[in-house]
MDTraj code that builds the backbone (N, CA, C; nanometers):
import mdtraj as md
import numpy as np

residues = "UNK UNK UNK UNK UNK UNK UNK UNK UNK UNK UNK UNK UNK UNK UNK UNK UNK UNK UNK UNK UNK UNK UNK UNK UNK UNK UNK UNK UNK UNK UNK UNK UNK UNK UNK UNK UNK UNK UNK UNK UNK UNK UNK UNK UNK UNK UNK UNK UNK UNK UNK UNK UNK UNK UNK UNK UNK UNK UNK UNK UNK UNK UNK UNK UNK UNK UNK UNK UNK UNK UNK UNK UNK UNK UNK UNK UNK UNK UNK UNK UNK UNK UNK UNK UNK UNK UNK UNK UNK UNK UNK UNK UNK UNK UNK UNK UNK UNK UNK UNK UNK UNK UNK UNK UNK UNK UNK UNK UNK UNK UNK UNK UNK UNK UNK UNK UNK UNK UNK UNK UNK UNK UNK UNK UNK UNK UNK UNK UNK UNK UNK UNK UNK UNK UNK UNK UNK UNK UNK UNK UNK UNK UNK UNK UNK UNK UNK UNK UNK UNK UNK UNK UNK UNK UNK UNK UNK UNK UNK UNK UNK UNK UNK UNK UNK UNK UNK".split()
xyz = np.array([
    [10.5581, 7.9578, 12.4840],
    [10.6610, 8.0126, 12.5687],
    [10.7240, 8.1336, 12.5001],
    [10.7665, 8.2379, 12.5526],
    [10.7670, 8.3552, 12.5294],
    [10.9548, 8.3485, 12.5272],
    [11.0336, 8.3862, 12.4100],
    [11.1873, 8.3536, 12.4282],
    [11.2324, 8.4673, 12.4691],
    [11.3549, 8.4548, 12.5097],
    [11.4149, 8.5802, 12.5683],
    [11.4871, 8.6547, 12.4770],
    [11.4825, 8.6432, 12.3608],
    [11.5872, 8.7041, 12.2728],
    [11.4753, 8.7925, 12.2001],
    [11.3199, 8.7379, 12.1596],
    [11.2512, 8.8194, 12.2132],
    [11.1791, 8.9896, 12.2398],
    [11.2282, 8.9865, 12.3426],
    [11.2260, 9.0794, 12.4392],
    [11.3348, 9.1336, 12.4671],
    [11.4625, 9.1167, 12.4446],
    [11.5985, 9.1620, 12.5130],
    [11.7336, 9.1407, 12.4180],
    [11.7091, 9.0981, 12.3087],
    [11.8044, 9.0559, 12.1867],
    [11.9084, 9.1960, 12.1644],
    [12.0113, 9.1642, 12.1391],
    [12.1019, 9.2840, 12.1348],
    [12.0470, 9.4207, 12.2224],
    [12.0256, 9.3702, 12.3254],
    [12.0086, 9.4879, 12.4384],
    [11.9221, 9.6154, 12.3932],
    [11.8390, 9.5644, 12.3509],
    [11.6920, 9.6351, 12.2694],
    [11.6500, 9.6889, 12.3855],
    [11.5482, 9.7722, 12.4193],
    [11.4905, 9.8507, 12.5168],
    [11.3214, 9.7994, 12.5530],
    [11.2582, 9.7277, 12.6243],
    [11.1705, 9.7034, 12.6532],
    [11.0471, 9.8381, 12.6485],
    [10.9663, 9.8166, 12.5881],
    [10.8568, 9.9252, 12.6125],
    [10.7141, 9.8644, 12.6138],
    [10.5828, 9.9567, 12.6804],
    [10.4559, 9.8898, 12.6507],
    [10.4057, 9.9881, 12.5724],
    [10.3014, 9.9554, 12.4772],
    [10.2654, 10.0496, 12.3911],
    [10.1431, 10.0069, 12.3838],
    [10.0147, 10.1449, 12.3853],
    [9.8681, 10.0797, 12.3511],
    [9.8036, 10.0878, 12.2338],
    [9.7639, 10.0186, 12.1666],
    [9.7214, 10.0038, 12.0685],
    [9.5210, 10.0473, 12.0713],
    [9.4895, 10.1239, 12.0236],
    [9.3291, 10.1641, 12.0506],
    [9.2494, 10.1436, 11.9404],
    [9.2086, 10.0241, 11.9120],
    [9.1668, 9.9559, 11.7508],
    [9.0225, 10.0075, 11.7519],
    [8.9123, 10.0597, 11.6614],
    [8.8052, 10.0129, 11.6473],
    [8.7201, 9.8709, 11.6911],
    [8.8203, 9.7333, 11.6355],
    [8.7694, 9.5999, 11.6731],
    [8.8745, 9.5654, 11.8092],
    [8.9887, 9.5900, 11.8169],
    [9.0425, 9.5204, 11.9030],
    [9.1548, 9.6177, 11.9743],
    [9.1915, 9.6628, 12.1031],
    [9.2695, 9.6823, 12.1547],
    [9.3344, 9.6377, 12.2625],
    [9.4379, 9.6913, 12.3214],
    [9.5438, 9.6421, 12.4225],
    [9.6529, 9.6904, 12.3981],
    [9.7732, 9.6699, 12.5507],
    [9.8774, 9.6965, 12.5253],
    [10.0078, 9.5768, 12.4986],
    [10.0180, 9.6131, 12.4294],
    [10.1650, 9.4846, 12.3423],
    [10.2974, 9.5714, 12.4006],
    [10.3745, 9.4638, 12.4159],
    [10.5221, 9.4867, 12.4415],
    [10.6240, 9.5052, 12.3312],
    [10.7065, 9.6142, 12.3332],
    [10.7759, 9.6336, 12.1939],
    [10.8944, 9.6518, 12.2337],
    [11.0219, 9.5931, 12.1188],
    [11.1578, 9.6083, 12.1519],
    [11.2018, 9.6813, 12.0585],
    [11.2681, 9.8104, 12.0974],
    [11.3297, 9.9104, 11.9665],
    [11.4238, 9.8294, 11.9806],
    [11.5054, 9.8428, 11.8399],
    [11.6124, 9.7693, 11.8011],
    [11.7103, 9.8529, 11.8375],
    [11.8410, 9.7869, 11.8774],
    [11.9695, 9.8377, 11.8472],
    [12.0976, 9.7827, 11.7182],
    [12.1553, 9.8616, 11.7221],
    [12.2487, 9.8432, 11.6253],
    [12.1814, 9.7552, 11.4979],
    [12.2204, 9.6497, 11.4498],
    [12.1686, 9.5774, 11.3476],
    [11.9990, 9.5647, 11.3462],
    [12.0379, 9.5200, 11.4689],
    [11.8405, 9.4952, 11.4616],
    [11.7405, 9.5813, 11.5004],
    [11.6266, 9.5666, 11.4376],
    [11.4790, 9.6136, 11.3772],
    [11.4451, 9.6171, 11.5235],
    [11.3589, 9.7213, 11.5134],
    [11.2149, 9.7336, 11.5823],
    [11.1106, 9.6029, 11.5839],
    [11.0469, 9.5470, 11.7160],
    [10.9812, 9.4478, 11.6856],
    [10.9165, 9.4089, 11.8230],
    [10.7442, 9.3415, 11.7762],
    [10.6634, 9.3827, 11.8962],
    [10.6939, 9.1882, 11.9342],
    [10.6982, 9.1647, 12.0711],
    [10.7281, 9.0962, 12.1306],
    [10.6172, 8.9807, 12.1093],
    [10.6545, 8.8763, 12.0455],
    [10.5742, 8.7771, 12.0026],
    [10.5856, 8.6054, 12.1137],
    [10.4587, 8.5532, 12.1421],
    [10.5333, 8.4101, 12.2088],
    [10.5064, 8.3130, 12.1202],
    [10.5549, 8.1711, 12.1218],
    [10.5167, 8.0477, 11.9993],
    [10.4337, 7.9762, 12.1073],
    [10.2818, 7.9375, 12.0150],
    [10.2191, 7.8403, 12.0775],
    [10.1917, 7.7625, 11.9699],
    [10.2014, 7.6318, 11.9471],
    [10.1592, 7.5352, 11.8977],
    [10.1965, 7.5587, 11.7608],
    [10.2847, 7.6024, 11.7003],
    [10.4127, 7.6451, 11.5919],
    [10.3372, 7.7333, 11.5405],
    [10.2899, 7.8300, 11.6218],
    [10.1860, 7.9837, 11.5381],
    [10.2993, 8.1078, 11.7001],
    [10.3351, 8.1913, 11.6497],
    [10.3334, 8.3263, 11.6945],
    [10.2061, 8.3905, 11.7396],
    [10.2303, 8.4317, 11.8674],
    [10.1258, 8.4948, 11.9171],
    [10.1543, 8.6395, 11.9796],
    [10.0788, 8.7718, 11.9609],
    [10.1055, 8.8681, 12.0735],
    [10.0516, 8.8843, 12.1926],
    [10.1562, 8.8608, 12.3006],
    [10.0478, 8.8415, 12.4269],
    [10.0007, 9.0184, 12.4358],
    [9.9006, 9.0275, 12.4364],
    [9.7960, 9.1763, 12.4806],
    [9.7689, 9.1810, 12.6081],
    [9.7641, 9.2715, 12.6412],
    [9.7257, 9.3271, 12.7716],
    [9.6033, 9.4121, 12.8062],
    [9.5234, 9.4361, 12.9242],
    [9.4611, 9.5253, 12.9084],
    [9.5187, 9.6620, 12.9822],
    [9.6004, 9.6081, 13.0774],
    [9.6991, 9.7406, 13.1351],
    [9.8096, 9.7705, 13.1499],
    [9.8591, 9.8681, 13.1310],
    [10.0414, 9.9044, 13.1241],
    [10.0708, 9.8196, 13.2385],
    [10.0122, 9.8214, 13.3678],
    [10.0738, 9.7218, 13.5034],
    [10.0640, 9.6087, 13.4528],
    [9.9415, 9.5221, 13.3534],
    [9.9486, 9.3922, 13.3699],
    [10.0863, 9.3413, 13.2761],
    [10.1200, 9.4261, 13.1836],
    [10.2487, 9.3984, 13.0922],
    [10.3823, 9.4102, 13.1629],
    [10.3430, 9.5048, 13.2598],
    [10.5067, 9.5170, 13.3434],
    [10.4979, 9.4093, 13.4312],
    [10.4007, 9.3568, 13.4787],
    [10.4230, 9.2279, 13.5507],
    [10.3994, 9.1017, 13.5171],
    [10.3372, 9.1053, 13.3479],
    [10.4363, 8.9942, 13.2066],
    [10.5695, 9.0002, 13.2266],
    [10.6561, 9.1512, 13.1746],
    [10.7876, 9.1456, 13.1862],
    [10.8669, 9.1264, 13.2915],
    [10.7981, 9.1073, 13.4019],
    [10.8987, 9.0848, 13.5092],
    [10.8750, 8.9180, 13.5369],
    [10.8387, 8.8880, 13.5163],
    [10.8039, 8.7518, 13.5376],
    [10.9108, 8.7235, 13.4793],
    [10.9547, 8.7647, 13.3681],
    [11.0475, 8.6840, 13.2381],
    [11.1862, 8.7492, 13.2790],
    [11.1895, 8.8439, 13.3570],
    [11.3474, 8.9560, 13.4574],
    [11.3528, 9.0412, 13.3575],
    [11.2169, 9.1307, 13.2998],
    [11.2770, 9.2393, 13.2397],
    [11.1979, 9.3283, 13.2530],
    [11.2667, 9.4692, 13.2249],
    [11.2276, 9.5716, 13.2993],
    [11.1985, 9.6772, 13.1884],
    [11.0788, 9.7271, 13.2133],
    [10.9956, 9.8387, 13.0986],
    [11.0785, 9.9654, 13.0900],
    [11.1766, 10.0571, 12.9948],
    [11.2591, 10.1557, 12.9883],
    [11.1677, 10.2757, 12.9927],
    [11.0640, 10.2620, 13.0350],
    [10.9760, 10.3631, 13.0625],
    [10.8543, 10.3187, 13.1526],
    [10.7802, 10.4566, 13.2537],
    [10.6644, 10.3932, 13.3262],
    [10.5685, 10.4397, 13.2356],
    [10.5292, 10.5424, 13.1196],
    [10.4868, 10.5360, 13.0654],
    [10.4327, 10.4810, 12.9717],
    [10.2898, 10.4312, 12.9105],
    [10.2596, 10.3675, 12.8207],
    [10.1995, 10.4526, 12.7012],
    [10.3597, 10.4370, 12.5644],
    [10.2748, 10.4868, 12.4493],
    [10.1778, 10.4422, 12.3896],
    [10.1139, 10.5259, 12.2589],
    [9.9588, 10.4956, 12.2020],
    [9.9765, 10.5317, 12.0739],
    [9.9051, 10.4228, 12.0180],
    [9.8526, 10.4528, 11.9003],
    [9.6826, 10.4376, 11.8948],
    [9.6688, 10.5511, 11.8359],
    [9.5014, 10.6036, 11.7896],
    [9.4618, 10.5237, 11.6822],
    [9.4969, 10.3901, 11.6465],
    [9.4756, 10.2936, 11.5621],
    [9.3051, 10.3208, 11.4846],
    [9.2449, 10.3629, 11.5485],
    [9.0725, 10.3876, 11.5332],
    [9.1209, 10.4698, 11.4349],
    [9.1244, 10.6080, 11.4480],
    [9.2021, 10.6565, 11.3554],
    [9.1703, 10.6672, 11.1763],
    [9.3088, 10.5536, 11.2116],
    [9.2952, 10.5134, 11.0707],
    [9.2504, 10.4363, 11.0126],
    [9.1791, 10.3630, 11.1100],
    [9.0654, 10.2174, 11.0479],
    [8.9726, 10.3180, 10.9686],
    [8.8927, 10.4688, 11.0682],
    [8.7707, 10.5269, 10.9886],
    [8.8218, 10.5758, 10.8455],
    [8.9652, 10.6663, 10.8607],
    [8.9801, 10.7089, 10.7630],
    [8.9819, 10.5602, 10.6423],
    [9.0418, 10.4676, 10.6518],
    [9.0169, 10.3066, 10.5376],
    [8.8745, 10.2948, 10.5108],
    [8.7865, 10.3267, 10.6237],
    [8.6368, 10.2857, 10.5966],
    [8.6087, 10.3961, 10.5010],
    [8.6893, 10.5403, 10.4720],
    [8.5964, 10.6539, 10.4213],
    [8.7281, 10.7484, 10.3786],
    [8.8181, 10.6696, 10.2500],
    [8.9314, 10.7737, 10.2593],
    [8.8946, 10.9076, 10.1809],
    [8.7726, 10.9232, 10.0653],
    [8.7427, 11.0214, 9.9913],
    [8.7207, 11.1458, 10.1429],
    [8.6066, 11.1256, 10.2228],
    [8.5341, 11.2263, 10.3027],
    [8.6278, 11.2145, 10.4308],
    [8.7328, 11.1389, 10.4835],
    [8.8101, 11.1735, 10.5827],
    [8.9245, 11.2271, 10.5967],
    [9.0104, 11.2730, 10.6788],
    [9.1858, 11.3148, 10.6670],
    [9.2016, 11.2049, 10.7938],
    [9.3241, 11.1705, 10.7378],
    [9.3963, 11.1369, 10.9171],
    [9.5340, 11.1905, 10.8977],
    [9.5870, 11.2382, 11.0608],
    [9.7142, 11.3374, 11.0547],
    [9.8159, 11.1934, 10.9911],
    [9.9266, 11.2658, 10.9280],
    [10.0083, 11.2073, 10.8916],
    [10.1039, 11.1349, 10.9730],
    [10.0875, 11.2052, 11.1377],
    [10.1564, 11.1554, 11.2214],
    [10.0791, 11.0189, 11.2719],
    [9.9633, 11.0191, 11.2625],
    [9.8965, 10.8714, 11.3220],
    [9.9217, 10.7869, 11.2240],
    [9.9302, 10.8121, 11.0743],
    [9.9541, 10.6973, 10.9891],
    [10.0908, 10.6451, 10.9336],
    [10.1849, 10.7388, 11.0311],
    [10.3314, 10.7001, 11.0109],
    [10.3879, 10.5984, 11.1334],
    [10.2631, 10.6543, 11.2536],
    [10.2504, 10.5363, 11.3569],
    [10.1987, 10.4196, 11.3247],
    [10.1451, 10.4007, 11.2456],
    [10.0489, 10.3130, 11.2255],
    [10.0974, 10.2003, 11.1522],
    [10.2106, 10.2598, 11.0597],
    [10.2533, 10.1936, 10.9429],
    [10.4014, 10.1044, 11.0488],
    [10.4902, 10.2133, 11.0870],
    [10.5983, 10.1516, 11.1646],
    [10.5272, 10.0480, 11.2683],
    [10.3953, 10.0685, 11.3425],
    [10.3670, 9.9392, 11.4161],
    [10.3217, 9.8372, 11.3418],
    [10.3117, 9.8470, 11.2112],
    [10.2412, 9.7276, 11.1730],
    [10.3834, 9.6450, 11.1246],
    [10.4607, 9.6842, 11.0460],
    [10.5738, 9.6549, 11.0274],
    [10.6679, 9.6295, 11.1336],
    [10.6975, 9.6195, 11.2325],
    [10.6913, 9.5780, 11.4181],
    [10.6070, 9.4617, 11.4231],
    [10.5389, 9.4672, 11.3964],
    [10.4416, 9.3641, 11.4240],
    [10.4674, 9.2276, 11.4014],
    [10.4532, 9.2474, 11.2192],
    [10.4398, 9.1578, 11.1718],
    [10.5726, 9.1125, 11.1490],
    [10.6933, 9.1940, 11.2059],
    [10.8456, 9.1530, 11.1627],
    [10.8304, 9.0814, 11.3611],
    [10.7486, 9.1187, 11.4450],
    [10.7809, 8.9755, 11.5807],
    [10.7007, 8.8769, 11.5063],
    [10.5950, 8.8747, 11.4805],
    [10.5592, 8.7347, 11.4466],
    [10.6082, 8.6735, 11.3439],
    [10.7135, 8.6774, 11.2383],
    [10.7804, 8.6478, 11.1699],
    [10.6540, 8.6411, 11.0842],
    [10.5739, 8.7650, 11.0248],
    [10.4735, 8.7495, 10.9276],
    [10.4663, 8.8565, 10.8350],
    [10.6241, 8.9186, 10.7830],
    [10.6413, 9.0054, 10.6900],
    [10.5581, 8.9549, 10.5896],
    [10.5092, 8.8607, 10.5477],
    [10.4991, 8.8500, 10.4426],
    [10.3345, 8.9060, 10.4025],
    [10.3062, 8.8888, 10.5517],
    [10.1505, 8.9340, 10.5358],
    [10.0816, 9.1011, 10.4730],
    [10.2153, 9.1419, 10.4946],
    [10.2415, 9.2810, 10.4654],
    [10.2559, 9.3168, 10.2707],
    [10.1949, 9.4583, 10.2230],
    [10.2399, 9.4232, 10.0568],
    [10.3894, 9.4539, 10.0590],
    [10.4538, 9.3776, 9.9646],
    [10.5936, 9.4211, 9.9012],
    [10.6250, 9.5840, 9.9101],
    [10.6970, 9.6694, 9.9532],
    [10.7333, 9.7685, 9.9410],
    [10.8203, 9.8327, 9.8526],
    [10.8100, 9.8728, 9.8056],
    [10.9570, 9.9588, 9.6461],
    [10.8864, 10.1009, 9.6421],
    [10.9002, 10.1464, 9.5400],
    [10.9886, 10.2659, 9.5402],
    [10.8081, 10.3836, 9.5473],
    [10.7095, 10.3347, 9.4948],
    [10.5714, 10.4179, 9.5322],
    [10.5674, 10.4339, 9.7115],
    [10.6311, 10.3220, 9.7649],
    [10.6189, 10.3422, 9.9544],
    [10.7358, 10.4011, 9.9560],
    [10.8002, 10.3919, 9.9409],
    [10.9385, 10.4954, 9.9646],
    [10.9078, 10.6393, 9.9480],
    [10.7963, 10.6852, 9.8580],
    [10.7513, 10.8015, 9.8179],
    [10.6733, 10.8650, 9.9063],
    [10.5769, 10.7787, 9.9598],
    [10.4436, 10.7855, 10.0449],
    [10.5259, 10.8196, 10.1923],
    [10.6295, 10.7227, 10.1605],
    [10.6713, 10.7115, 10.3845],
    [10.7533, 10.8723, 10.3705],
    [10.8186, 10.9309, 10.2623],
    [10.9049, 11.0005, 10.2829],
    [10.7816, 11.1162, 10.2729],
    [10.6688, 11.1453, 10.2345],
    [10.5938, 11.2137, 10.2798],
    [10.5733, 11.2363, 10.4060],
    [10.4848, 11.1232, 10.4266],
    [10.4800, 11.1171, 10.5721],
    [10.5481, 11.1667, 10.6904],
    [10.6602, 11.1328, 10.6477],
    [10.7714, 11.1778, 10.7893],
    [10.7506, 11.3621, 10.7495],
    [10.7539, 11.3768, 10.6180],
    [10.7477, 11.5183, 10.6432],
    [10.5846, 11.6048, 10.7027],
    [10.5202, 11.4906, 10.7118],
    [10.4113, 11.5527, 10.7316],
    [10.3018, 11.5985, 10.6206],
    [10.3201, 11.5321, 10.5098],
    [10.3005, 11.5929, 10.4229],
    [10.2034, 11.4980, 10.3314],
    [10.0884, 11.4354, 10.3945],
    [10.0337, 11.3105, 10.3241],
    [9.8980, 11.3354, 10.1597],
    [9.8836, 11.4696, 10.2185],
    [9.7820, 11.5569, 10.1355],
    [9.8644, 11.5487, 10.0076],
    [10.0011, 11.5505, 9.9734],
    [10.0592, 11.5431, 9.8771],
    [10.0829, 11.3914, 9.7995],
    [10.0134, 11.2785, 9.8777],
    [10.0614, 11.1618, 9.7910],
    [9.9808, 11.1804, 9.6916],
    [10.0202, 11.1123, 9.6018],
    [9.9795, 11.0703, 9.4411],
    [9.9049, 10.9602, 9.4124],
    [9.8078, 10.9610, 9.3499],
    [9.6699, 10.8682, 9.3669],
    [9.7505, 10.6956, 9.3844],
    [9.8497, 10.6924, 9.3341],
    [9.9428, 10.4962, 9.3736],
    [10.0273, 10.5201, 9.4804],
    [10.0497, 10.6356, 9.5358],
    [10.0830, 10.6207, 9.6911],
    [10.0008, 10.6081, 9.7898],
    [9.8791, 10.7117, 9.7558],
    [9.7186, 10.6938, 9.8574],
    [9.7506, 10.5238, 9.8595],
    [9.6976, 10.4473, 9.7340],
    [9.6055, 10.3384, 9.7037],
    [9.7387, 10.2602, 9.7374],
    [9.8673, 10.2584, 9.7721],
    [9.9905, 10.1849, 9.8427],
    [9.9262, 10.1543, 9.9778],
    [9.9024, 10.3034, 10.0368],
    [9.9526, 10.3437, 10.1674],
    [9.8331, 10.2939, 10.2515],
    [9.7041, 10.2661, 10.1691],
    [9.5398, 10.2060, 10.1973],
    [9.6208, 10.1027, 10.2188],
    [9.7170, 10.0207, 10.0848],
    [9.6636, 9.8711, 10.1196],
    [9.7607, 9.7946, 10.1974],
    [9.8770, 9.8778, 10.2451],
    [9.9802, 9.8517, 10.3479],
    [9.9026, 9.8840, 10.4858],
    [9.8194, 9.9450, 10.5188],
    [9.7390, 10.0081, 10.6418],
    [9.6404, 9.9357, 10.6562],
    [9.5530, 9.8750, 10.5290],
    [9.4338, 9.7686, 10.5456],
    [9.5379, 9.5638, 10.5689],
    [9.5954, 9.5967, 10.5294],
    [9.6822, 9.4588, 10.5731],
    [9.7901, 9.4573, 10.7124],
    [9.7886, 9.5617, 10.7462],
    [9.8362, 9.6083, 10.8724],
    [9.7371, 9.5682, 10.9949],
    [9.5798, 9.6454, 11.0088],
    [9.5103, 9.6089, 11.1133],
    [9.4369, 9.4501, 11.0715],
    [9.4199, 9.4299, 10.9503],
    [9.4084, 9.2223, 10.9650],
    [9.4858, 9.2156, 11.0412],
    [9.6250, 9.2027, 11.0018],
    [9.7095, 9.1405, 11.1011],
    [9.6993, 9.1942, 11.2732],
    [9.7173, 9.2793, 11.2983],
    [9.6589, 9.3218, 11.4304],
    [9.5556, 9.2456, 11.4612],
    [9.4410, 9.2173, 11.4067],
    [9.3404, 9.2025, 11.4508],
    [9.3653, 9.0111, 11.4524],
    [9.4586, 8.9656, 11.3886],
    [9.4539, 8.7946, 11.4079],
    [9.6033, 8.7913, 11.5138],
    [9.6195, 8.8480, 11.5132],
    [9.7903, 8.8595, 11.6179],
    [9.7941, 8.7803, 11.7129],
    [9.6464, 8.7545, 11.8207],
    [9.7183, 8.6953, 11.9531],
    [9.5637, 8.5649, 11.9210],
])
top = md.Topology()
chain = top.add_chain()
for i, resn in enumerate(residues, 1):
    res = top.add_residue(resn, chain, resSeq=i)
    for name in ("N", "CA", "C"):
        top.add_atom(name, md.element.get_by_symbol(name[0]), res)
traj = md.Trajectory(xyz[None], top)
C-alpha cells in the first residue's frame, strides 16, 4: 500500500519523471521537498520491502496519482538519460558524459534511495563528494581529481543497482 505522506508530506509537489536505463526504464513519481524535507521518489511497502511503483507512461502515473487524490504539478514528464551514464561506468577512460546528466543522475539516485529508506545502499559521502558535486553543479567534471572520478564512479555504479532492484 502506497502511504500518503509519501506522496504529499509537508505539501511537497507531485511530479512524474522518466528514467531511460540501459537495463531498465520507466516513469517513477517524485516529491520535491519543502521546507525541512528532502527530495524523494515515491516508494509503496509490500511485504516489509519498499517498492517503486514504475510506469510505462506519464498518463499511466497520473492515473496512479489520482487514484490516491493527487495531482501531478506538471503535465509534463521530466527525464533522465540514465543510459548515459551507465556507458560512460562501462568505459570511463574512452567516454565523457555532460556534467549535467551526472548531476541528474546522482540527485535521483539519492531520491531514490532516501523513498525507499535505502540510504544506506548508497557510499558514505564527506568531503572528496562535496568536491566532485561542487564541480558538477559548475559544470565542470573534466576537473575532478582521480578520488573524485573513482567517488563519483562508485556513488553512480551503486546508484543504478539500486534503480535496477527498486520495484
Amino acid at each position: 500500500m502506497v502511504e500518503s505522506e509519501q506522496a504529499d508530506g509537508a505539501g511537497g509537489r507531485l511530479y512524474a519523471y522518466r528514467v531511460r536505463g540501459a537495463g531498465r526504464s520507466g516513469v517513477v513519481l517524485w516529491v520535491g521537498g519543502r521546507g525541512d524535507d528532502l527530495d524523494r521518489v515515491v516508494s509503496a511497502g509490500e511485504g516489509g520491502r519498499r517498492r517503486v511503483p514504475v510506469f510505462v507512461t506519464g498518463r499511466q502515473a497520473r492515473v496512479f496519482a489520482g487514484r490516491w487524490g493527487w495531482r501531478l504539478a506538471a503535465s509534463e514528464v521530466g527525464t533522465l538519460e540514465l543510459v548515459r551514464v551507465e556507458r560512460w561506468l562501462a568505459d570511463p577512460v574512452r567516454r565523457r558524459v555532460p556534467a549535467g546528466v551526472v548531476l541528474e543522475a546522482w540527485n535521483f539516485f539519492e531520491d531514490l534511495a532516501r523513498g525507499l529508506g535505502e540510504g544506506h545502499r548508497l557510499p558514505r559521502q564527506g568531503a572528496v563528494h562535496d568536491g566532485a558535486y561542487e564541480k558538477l553543479f559548475a559544470g565542470e567534471c573534466d576537473e575532478w581529481t582521480p578520488d573524485e572520478r573513482c567517488a563519483v564512479r562508485e556513488l553512480l555504479t551503486a546508484g543504478v543497482e539500486l534503480w535496477e532492484s527498486a520495484s
